[in-house]
C-alpha positions in Angstrom: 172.8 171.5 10.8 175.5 170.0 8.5 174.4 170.0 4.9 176.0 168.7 1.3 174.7 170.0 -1.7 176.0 167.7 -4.8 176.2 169.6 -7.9 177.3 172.7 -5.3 179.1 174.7 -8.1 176.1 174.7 -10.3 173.4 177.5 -10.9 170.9 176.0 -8.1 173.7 174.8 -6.1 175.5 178.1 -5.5 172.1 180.0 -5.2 170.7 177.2 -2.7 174.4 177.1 -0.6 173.8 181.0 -0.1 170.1 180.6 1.0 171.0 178.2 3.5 174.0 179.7 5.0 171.9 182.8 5.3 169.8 180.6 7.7 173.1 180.0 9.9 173.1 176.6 8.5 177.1 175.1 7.9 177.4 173.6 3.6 179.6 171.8 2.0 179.5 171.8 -1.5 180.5 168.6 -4.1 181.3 169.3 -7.6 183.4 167.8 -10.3 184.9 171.2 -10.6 184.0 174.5 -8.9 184.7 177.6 -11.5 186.7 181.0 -10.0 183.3 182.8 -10.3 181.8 180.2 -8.0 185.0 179.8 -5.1 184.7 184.0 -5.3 181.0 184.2 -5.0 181.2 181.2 -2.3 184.4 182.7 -1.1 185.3 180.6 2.8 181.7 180.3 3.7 181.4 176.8 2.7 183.1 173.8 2.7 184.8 172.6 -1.5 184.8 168.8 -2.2 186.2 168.3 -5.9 184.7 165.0 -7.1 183.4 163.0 -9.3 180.3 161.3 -7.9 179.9 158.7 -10.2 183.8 157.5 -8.5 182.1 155.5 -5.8 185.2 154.9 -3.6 186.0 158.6 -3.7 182.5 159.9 -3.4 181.7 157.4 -0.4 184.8 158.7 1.6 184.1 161.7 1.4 180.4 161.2 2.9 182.3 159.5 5.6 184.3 162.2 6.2 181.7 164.9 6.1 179.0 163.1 7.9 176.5 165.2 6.4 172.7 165.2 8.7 170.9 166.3 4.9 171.9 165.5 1.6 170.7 168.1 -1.6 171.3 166.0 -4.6 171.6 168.5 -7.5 174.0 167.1 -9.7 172.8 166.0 -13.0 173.5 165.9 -16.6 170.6 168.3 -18.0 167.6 167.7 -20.5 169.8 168.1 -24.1 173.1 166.4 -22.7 171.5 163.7 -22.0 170.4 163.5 -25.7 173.5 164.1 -26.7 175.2 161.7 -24.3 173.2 159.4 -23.3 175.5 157.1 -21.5 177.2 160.2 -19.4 174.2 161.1 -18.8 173.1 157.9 -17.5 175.7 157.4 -15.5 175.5 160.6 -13.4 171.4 161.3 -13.5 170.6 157.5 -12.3 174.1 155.4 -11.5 175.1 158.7 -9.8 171.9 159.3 -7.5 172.1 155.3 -6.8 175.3 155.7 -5.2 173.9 158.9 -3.0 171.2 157.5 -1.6 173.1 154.2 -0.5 175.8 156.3 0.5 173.6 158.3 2.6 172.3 155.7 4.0 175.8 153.4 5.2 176.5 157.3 6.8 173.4 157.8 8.4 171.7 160.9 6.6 169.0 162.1 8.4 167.0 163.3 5.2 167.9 163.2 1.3 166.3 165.7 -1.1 166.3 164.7 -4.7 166.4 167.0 -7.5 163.9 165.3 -10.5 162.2 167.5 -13.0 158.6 167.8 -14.5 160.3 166.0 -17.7 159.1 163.3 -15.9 155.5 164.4 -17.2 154.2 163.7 -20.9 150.7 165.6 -22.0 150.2 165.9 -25.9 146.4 166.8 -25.1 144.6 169.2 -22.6 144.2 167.8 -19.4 144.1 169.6 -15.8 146.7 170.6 -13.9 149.0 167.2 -13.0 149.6 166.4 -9.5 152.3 164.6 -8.0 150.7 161.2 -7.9 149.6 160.7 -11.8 151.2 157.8 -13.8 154.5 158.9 -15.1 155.0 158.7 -19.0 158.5 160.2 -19.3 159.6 160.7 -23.2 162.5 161.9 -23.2 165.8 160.4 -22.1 166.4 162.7 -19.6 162.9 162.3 -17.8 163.0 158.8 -17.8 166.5 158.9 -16.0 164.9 161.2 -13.1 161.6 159.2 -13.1 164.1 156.4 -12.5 166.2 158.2 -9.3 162.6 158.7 -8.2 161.9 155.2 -7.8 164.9 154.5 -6.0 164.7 157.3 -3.4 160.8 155.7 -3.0 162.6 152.5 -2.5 165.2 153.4 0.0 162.4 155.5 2.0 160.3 151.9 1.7 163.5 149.2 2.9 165.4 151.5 4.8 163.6 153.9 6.3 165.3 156.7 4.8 163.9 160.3 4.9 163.8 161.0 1.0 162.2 163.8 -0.3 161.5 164.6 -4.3 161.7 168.1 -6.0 160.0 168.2 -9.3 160.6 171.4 -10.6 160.0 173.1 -13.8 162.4 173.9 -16.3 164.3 177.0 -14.4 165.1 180.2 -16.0 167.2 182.8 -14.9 170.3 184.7 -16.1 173.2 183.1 -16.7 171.6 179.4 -17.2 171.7 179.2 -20.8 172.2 175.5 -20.7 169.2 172.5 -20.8 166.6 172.2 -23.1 164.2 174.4 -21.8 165.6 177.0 -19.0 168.3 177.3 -21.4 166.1 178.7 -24.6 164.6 180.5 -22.5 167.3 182.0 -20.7 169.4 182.3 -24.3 166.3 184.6 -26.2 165.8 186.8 -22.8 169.8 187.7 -22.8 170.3 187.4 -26.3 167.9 190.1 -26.4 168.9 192.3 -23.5 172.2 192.6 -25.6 170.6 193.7 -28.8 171.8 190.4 -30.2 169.8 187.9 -32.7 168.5 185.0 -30.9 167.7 181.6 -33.5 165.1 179.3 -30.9 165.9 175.9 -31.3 161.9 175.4 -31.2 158.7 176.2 -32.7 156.6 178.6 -31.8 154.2 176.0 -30.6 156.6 174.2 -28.5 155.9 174.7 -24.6 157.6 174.1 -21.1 156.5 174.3 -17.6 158.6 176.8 -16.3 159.8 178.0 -13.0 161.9 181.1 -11.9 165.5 180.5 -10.1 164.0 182.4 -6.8 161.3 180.5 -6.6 162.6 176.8 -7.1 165.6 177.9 -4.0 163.0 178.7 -2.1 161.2 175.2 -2.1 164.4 173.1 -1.7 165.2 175.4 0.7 161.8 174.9 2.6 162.0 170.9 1.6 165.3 170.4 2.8 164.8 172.5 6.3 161.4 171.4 6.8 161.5 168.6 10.0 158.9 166.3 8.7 156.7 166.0 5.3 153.9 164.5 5.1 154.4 163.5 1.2 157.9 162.3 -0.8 157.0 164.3 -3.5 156.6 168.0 -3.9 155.8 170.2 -7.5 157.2 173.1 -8.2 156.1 175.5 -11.3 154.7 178.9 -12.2 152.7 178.1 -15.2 153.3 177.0 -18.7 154.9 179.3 -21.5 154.9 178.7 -25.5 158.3 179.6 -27.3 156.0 182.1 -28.9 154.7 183.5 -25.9 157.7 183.9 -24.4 159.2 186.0 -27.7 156.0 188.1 -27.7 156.5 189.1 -23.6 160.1 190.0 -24.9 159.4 191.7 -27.6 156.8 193.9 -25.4 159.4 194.9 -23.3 162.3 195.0 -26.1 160.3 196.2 -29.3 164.0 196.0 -30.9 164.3 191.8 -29.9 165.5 190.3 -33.6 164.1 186.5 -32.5 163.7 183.7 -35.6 162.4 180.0 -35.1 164.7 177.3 -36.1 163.6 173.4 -34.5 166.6 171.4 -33.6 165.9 167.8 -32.8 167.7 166.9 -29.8 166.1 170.3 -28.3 162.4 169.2 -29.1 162.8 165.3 -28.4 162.9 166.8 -24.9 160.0 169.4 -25.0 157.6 168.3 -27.7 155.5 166.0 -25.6 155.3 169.0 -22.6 152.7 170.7 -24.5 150.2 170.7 -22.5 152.0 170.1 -19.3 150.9 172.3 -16.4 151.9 171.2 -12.7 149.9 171.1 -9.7 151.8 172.8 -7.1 148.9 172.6 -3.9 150.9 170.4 -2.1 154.1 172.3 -1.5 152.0 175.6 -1.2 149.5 173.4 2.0 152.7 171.7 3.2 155.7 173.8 3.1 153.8 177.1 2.8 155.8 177.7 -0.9 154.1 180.2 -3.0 155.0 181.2 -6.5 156.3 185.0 -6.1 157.2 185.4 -9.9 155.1 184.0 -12.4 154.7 185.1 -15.9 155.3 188.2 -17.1 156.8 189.1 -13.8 159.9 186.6 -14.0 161.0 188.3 -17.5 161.1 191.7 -15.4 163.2 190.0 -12.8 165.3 188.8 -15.2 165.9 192.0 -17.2 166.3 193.7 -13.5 168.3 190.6 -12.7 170.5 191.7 -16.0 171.0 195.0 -15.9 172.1 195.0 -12.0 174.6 192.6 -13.0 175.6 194.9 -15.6 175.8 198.1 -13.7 178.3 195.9 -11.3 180.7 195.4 -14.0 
């Protein structure tokens, strides 16, 4: 089966394009730019479209010319850009997933997976685990652009029939994704760290995330992507919750040296601050896909410190 990852030359997108050609299926991957580290790790095993998918004329003919059968929707400006630039960011998170879907649909996509995020989810107070179908309250600007792509992919499913599924992972942390609001502070103390280096979190200590490891959120695209029916549009994916704090003590337990200081920055906690007490309820992609969280907390930090010093000993 033919697939076309957007976002392709990012974090997920390589990791996702490997998992899937390991399956024997045949990816093309669509990018704005695809880095030398990503056409070398890729090498001929997929298919490069450099594009802009926000340039509807150039992004549609290239949908006609692939004639993709799934569609992985990955591109996106991330949690702090979108702060930053809001306008960008609206163009690419919702004007950008707009043209996809109705793209996919004038080529005749067989099924769409969408990409959103648990930013979509707002809990100041305890409350149990959330589940896919409670009343959305995105805060930030970033959340309330994927809470919007979500609608549309439930409206082209709706009018057109079109098999659309939503992924609504946790912030993702592994090495080498040091950007976003959340995966990337995460990512920036655990490296930062590793290197013997100083690490200044743009949060406080209080400030949490629902957080997900890199292996675990490829695996449930991968599963919602291949899968050949679902009985749901929308799927969770998380491994827990973790506190700036926590996640500095963990380090320090495994790097008694870790030199790691708390300084907020706004346009880091306008995304996080209202996540405090967000925890997602992932039994629907574990009954329906049969996903299962194989690194939760602590065990993700060791990956990611084995992760590390692999990558070092290859240097």
């Amino acid at each position: 089966m033919r697939y076309l990852i957007t976002g392709g030359g990012g974090f997920l997108g390589v990791r996702l394009a490997e998992r899937l050609i390991a399956a024997g299926e045949e990816v093309v991957v669509l990018d704005r730019f695809f880095a030398p580290t990503v056409r070398a790790r890729l090498g001929d095993r997929v298919a490069y479209q450099e594009v802009d998918l926000t340039d509807q004329e150039r992004f549609w003919a290239v949908l006609t010319a692939v004639q993709p059968e799934v569609v992985v929707h990955l591109a996106a400006l991330l949690s702090e850009e979108a702060e930053i630039e809001p306008v960008r960011a609206f163009l690419v998170n919702v004007v950008g997933t707009f043209l996809a879907l109705e793209g996919s649909r004038r080529v005749g996509v067989r099924r769409f997976v969408f990409t959103s995020s648990a930013a979509v989810y707002d809990a100041v107070e305890p409350v149990p685990p959330l589940t896919e179908d409670v009343p959305l309250q995105p805060y930030s600007a970033y959340g309330m652009q994927k809470a919007t792509g979500e609608a549309w992919c439930l409206y082209y499913h709706r009018r057109y029939g079109l098999d659309a599924r939503i992924a609504r992972p946790a912030a993702v942390l592994g090495p080498g994704r040091t950007w976003g609001a959340a995966g990337g502070f995460a990512a920036q103390m655990v490296e930062a760290a590793a290197r013997g280096e100083p690490y200044v979190c743009p949060l406080l200590p209080e400030d949490a995330s629902p957080i997900i490891y890199h292996r675990d959120i490829v695996e449930g695209l991968w599963r919602l992507a291949r899968a050949e029916a679902v009985p749901a549009r929308i799927y969770n994916f998380g491994a827990g919750q973790v506190t700036a704090g926590e996640l500095a003590r963990l380090i320090r337990e495994r790097i008694p040296s870790a030199r790691i200081t708390f300084e907020p920055r706004e346009t880091v906690r306008q995304v996080v601050r209202r996540w405090r007490y967000v925890v997602q309820d992932c039994r629907r992609a574990e009954r329906d896909l049969g996903w299962r969280v194989e690194y939760p907390l602590p065990r993700m930090i060791d990956a990611f410190l084995a992760e590390l010093e692999l990558a070092a000993g290859d240097r």
